[in-house]
N, C-alpha and C positions, 0 to 999 in steps of 0.2 A: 559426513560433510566436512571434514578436516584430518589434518594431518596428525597421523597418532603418534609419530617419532615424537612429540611433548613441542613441537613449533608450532608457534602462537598465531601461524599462519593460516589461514584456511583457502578455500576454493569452495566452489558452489558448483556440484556434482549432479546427473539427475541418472536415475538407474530403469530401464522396466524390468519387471520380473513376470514370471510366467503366473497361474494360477497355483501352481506348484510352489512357489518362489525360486524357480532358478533363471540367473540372469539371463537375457533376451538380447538386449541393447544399452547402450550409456551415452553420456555427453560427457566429459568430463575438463573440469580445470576449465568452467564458464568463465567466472566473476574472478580472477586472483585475488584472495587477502582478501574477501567482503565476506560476509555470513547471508546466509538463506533468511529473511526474514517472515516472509510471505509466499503463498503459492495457491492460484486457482487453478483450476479443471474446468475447461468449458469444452465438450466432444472431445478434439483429438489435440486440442491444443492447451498447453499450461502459461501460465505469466508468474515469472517467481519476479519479486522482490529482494535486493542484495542489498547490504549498506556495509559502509566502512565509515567515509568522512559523508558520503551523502547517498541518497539511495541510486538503484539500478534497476531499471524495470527491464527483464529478459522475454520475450514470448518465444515458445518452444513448439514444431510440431512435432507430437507421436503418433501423428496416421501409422506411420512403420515402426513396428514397437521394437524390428530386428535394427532400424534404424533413422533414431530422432536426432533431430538437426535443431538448429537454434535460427530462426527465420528473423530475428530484430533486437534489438534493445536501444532503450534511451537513458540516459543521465539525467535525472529530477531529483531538484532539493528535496533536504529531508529523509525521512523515510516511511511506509507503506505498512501496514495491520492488516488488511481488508481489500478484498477486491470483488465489487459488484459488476455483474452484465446489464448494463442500462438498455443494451440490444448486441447485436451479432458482432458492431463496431466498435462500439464503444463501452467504455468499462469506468466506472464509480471507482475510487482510491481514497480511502481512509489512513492515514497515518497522523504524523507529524510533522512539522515545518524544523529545518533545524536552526542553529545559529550560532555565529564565532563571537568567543569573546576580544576581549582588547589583548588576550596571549595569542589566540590562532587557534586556541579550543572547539571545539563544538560539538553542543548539546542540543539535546531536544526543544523544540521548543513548544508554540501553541499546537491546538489540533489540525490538521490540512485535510480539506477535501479536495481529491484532485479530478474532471474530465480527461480521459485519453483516447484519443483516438486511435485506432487500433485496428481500422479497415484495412490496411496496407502496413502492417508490421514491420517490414522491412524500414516502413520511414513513420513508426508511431512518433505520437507528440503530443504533448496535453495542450487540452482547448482549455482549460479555466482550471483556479485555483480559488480554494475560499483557507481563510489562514484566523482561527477564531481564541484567542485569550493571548497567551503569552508561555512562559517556562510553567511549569507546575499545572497547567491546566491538563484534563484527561476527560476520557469518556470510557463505560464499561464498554464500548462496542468495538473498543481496540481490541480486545478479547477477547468479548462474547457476542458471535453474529448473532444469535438473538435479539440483542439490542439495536440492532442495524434495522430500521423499516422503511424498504422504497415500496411506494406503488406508482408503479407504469401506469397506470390509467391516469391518476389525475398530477403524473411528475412531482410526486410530495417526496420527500427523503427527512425523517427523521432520527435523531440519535438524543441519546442522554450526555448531558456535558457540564463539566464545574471547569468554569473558568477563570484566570488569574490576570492579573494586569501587570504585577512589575516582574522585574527581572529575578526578583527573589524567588517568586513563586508560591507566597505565604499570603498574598491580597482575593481572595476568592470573591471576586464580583457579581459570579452569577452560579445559579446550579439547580440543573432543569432541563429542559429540551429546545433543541435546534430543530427545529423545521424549515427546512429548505427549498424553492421551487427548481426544477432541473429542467430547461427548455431551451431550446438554441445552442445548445455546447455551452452553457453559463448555469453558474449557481445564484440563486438572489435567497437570500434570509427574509423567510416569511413571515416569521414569531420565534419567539421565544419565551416558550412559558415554566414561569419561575415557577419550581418546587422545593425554594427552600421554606423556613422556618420566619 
């Protein structure tokens, strides 16, 4: 997914390979200069995740695995860890929120849940954002979808999350779980049950 001459540049590559492993098809030189953060698999199509200064949401079909095409992407703050199928449309976005400082910097910041709409790829778009603590706040299900629990039946979406309030990232206010209702293309904060100390 990068240029091996030693340039600090990259591109966001996608390759199919056979059951053999020998190439099939590619995309290649998606995203200039962003890195691959994220990437699902739902049937025949994939949704990666790029960031540089902010993320890239790309949705990819591989129906033809001799040749996949890139059918959309959008430009959303932040950047993306996780991607859930809420249904066939729409898709759950777990990342982070990012943010400049008073240089032009910019770093991660709170946790972001994002809605996207994604029926028509070609013009995806996110319906709702939830944006929860500040810099230094995390949750293990940036990492480990294990920790990620939606149930479709009663629209609950829960995660584990220690969150911070200032800009330091050293004020931990809370740390425990988010439970969230998912209903209308909106997030709403159900509870939050404390499991610290």
């Amino acid at each position: 997914f990068g240029d091996l001459s030693g340039n600090r540049d990259f591109d966001a590559n996608v390759y199919v390979l056979s059951s053999d492993l020998k190439p099939l098809g590619q995309i290649e030189g998606l995203a200039p200069g962003e890195k691959i953060r994220a990437v699902r698999f739902l049937g025949t199509r994939a949704y990666l995740d790029t960031l540089k200064q902010s993320g890239h949401l790309l949705a990819l079909d591989l129906s033809d695995s001799k040749a996949p095409k890139l059918l959309g992407e959008i430009k959303i703050p932040g950047f993306s860890a996780y991607f859930y199928p809420y249904n066939e449309k729409t898709l759950i976005v777990l990342g982070r929120n990012t943010e400049t400082d008073v240089y032009g910097n910019v770093r991660a910041g709170g946790l972001k849940l994002s809605l996207f709409d994604v029926g028509d790829v070609a013009n995806a778009r996110e319906l709702d954002s939830y944006v929860a603590g500040s810099v230094g706040s995390d949750s293990l299900a940036l990492c480990d979808d294990k920790a990620f629990l939606f149930d479709s039946g009663k629209n609950l979406l829960a995660i584990p999350a220690s969150l911070t309030a200032s800009a330091s990232g050293n004020q931990v206010y809370f740390s425990g779980a988010l439970v969230f209702g998912v209903e209308n293309g909106k997030f709403s904060l159900k509870f939050q049950i404390d499991h610290s100390d």
